[in-house]
C-alpha positions in Angstrom: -5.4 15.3 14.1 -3.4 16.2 11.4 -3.8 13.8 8.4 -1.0 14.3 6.1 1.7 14.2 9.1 0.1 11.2 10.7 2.1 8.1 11.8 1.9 4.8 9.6 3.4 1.9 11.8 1.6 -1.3 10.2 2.4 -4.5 11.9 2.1 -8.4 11.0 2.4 -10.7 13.2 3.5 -8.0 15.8 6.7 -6.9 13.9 7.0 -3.6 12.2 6.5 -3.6 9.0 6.7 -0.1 7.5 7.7 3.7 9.7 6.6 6.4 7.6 4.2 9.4 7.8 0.7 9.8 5.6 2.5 12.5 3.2 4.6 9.9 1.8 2.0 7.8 0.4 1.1 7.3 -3.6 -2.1 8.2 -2.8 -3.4 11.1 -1.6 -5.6 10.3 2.1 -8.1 13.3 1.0 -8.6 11.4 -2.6 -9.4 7.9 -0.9 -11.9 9.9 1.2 -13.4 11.9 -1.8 -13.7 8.5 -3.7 -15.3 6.2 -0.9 -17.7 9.3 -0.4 -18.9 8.5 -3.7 -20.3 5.0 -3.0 -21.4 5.0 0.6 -21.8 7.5 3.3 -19.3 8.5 5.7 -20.2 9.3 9.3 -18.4 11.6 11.8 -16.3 9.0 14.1 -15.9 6.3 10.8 -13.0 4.8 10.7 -11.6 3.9 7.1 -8.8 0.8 7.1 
């Protein structure tokens, strides 16, 4: 999987909300991931929401 050209289709109350790709967010997905590291451990197959 290729995280900074991954799909980001969040939906409320089953309508789309947003269309865009990781590489547009404010924050980097690598930065979240270095900061939650920090405070607990991440396992292979974790999924962070």
């Amino acid at each position: 999987m290729d995280a900074i050209h991954t799909a980001v289709t969040p939906q409320g109350n089953r309508e789309l909300r947003q269309s865009s790709k990781t590489r547009h967010l404010v924050f980097s997905i690598w930065g979240h991931i270095a900061e939650l590291s920090q405070v607990m451990t991440l396992e292979p197959g974790d999924l962070l929401c």
